[in-house]
Backbone as a ProteinNet text record, in pm:
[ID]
protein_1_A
[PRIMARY]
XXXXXXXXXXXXXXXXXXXXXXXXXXXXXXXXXXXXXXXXXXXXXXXXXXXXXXXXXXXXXXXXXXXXXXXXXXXXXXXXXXXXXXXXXXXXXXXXXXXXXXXXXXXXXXXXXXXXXXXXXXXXXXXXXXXXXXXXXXXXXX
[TERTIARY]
6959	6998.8	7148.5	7253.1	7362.5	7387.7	7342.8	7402.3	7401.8	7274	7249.4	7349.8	7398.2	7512.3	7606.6	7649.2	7756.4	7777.3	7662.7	7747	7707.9	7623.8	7633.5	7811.9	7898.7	8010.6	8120.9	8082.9	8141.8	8095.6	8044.7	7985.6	8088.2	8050.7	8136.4	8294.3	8357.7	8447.3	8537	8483.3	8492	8474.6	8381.7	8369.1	8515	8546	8690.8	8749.6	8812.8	8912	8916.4	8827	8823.8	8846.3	8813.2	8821.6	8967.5	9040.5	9173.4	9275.2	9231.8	9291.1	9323.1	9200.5	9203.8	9309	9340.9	9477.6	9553.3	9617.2	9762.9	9752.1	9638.6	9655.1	9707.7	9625	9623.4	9779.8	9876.1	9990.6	10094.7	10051.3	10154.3	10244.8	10244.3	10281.7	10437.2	10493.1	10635.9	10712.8	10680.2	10703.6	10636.2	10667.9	10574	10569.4	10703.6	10684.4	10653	10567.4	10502.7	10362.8	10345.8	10188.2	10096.3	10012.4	9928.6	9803.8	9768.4	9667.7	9518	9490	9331.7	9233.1	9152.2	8989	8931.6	8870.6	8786.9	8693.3	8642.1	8570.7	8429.1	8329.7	8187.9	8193	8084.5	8032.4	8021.4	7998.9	7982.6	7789	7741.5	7571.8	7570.1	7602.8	7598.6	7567.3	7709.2	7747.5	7638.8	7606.2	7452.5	7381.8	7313	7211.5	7203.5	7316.2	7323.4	7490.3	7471.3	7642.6	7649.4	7688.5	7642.2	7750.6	7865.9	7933.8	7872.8	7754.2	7682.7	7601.9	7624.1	7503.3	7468.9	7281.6	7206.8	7195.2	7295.3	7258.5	7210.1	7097.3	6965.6	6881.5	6848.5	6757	6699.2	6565.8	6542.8	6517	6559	6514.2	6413.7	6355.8	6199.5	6183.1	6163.5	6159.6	6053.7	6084.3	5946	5908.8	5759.3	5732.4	5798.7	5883.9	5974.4	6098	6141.8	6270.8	6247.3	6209.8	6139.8	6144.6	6080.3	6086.8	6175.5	6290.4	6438.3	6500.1	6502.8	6555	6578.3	6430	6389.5	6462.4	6417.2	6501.6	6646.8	6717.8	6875.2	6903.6	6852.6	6857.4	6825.2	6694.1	6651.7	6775.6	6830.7	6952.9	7023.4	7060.6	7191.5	7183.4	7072.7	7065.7	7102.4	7061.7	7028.3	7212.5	7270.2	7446.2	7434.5	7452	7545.9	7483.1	7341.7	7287.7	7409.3	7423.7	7480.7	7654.5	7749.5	7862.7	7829.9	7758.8	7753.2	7725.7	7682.4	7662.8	7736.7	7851.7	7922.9	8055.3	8076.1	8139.7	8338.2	8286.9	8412.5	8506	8463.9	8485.3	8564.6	8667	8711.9	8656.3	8672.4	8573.8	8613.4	8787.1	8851.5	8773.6	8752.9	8708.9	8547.9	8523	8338.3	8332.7	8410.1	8394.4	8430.9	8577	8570.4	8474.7	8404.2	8295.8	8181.1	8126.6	8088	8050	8186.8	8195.7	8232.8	8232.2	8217.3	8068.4	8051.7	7847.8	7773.4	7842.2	7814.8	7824.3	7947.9	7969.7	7911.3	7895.2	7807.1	7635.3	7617.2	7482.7	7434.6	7519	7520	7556.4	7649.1	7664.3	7540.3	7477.1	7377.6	7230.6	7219.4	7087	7161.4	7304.9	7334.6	7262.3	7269.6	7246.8	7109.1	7029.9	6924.2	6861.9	6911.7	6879.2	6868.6	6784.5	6819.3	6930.7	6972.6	7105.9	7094.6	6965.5	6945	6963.7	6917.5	6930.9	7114.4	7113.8	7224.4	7374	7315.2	7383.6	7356.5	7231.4	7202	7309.3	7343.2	7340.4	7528.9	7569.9	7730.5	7760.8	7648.2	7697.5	7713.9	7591.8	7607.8	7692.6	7755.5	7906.3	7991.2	8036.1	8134.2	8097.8	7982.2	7965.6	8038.5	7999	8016.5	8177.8	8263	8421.6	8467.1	8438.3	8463.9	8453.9	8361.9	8308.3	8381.2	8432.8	8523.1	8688.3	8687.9	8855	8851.3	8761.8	8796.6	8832.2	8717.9	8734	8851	8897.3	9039.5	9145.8	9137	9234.1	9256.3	9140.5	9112	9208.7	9282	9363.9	9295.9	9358.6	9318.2	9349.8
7143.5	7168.1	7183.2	7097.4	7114.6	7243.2	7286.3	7429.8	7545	7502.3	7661.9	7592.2	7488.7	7462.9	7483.7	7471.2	7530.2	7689.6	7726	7900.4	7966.9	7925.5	7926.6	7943.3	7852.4	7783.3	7876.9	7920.8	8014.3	8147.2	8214.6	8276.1	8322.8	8233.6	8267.2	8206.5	8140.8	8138.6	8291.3	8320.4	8493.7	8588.4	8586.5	8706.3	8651.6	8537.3	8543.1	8565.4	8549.1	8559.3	8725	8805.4	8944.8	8983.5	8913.1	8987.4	8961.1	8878	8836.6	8942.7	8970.8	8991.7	9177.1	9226.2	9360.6	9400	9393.9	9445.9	9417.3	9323.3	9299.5	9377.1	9409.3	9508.4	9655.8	9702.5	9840.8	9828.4	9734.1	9699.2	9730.8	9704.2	9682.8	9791.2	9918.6	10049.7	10032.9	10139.7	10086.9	10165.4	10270.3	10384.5	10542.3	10566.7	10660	10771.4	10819.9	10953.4	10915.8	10753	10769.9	10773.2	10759.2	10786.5	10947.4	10905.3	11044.7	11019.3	11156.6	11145.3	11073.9	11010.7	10903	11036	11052.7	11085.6	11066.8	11160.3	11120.1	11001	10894.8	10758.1	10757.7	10771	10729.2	10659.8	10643.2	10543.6	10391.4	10301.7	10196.3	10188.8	10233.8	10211.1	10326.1	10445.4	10551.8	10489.2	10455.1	10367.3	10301	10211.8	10083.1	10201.6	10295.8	10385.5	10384.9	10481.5	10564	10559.1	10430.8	10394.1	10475.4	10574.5	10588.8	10479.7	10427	10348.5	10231.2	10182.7	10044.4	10034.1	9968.4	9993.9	9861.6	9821	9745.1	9672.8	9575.3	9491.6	9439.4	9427.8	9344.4	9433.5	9562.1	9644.1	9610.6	9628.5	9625.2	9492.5	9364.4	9238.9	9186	9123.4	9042.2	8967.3	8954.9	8830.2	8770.6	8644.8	8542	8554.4	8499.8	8556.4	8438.5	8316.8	8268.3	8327.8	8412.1	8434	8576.8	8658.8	8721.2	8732.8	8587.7	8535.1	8511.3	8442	8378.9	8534.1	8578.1	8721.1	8841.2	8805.2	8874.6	8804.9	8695.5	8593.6	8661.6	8615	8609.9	8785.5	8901.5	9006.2	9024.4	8979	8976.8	8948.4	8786	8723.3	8830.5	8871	8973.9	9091.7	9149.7	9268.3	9250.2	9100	9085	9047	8991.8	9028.2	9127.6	9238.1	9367.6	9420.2	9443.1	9531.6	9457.2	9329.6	9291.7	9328.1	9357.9	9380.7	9515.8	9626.5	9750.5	9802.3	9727.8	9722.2	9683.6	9568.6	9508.7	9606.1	9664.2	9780.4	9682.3	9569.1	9521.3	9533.6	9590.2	9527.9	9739.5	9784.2	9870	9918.1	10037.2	10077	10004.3	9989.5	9889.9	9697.4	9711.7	9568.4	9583.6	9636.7	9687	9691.8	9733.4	9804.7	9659.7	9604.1	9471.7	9387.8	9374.2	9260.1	9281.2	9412.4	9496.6	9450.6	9496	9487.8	9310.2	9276.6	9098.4	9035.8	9090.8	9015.9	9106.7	9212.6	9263.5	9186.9	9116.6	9072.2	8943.9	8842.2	8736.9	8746.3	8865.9	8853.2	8917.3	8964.2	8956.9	8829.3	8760.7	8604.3	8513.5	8541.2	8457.9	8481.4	8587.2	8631.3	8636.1	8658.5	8598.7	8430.3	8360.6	8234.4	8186.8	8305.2	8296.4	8263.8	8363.4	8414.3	8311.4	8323	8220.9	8267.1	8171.7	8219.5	8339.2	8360.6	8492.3	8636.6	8594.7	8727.3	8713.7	8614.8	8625.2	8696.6	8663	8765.1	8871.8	8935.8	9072.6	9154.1	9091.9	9144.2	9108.4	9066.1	9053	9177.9	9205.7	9317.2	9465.9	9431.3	9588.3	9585.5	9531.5	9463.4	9510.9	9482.5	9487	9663.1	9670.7	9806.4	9915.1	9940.2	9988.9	9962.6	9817.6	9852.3	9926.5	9932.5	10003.7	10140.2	10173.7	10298.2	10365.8	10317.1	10337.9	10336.6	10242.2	10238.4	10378.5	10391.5	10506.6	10632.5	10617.2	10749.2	10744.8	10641.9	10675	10708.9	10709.8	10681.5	10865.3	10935.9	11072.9	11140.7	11231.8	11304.1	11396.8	11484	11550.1	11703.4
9471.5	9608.2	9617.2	9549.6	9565.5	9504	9432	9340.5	9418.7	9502.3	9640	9742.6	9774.9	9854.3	9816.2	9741.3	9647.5	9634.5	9620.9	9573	9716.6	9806.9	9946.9	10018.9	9950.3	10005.2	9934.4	9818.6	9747.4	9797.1	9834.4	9883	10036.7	10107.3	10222.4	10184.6	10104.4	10059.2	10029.8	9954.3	9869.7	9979.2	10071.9	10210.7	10287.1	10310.8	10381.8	10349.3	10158.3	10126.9	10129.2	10096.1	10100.9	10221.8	10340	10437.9	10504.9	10471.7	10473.6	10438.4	10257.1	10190.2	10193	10232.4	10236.9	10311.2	10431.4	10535	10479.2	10353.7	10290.3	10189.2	10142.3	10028.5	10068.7	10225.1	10265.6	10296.6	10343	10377.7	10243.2	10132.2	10052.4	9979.3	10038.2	10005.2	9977.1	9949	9938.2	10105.6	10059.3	10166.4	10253.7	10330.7	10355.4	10283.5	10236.4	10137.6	10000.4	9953.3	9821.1	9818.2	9985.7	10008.1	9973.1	9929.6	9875.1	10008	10024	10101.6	10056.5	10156	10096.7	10099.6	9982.5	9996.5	10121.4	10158.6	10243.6	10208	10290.3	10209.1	10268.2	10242	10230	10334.7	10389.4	10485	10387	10445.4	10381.8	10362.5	10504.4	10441.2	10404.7	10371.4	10262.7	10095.2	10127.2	9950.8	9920.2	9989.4	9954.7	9931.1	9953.8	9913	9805	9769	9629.9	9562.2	9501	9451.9	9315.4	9236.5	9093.7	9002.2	9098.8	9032.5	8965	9100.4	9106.8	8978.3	8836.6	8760.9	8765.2	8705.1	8725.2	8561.8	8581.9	8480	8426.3	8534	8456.5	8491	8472.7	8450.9	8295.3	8281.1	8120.2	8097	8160.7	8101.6	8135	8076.9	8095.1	8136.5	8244.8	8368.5	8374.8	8395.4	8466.7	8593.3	8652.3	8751.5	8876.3	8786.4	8862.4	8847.2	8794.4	8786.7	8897.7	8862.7	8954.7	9088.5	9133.9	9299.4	9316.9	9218.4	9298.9	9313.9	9201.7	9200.7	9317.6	9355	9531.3	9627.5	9629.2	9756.5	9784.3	9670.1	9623.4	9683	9648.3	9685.4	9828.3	9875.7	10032	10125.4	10028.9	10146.7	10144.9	10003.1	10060.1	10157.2	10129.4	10214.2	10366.3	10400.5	10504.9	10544.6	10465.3	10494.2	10477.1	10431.8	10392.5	10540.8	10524.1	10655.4	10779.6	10783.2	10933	10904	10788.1	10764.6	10811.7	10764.5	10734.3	10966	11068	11130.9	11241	11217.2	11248.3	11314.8	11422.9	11476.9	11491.5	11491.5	11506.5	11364.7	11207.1	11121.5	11092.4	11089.2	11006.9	10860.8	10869.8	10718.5	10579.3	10568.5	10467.3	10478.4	10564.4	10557.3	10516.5	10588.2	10507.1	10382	10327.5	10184	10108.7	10164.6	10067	10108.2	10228	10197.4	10130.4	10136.5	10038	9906.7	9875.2	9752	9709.7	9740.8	9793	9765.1	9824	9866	9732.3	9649.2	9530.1	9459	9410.7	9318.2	9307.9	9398.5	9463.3	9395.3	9457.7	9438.2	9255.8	9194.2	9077.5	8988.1	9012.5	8996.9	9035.6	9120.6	9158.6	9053.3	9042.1	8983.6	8844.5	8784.6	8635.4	8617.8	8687.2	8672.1	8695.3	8741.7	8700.7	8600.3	8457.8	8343.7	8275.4	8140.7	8021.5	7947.3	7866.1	7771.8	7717.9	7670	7590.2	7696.1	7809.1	7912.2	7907.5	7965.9	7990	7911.5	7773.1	7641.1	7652.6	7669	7651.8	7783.8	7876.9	8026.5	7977.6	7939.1	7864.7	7772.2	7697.7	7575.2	7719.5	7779.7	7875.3	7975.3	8019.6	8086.7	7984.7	7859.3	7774.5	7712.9	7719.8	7647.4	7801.1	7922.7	8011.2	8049.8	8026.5	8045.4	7931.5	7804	7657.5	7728.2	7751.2	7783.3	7927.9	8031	8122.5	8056.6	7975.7	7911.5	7895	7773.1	7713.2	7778.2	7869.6	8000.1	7993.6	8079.2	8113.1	8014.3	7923.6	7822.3	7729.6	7769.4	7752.7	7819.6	7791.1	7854.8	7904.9	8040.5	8114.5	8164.6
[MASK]
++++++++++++++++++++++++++++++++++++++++++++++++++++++++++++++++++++++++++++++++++++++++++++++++++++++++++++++++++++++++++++++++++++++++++++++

């Protein structure tokens, strides 16, 4: 019980600090003539659709039909934040996106700790294989 109180607490811990934190970031420019024009940006319930950034880390592993159920739960709760962030008319698209991407990272932490050690290794190599594999991108000249 304390552990779901706990990352409960972490949880909304991490949605404030993001939601704090985003306006000092959009703030921290130096000047106006080093600004480049922004991309046009996605909707925020766009993004939840179809992220191709978003990959599924624990696709492929062999779950119990308890791991399974927490698995659902842990996903259900979230949806049920993001749907009310993604809805939330008071909240700017920059703040959407970091809570967003907030209640992402959360709910991947949550269902990591699901796993047995062994998932939990397998689901590290494809994490480490996928930043290798982005370095490199970047690292390709253009």
């Amino acid at each position: 019980m304390s552990k779901n109180r706990s990352s409960k607490a972490v949880a909304a811990a991490a949605g404030f600090f993001l939601l704090c934190a985003a306006p000092g970031l959009n703030s921290a420019q130096t000047s106006p003539s080093d600004r480049v024009p922004t991309p046009q940006r996605i909707s925020p319930a766009a993004r939840l659709k179809a992220d191709p950034d978003q990959t599924d880390y624990f696709a492929g592993l062999k779950l119990s039909h308890e791991q399974q159920a927490r698995i659902d739960e842990i996903r259900r709760d979230m949806k049920v934040r993001t749907d009310a962030v993604v809805k939330d008319e008071r909240l700017d698209a920059a703040k959407k996106d970091a809570m967003l991407n907030g209640y992402r990272y959360l709910e991947n932490g949550q269902v990591f700790e699901v796993l047995t050690p062994e998932q939990q290794s397998e689901v590290r190599k494809k994490v480490a294989a996928q930043r290798a594999a982005q370095r490199q991108q970047r690292a390709l000249p253009k």
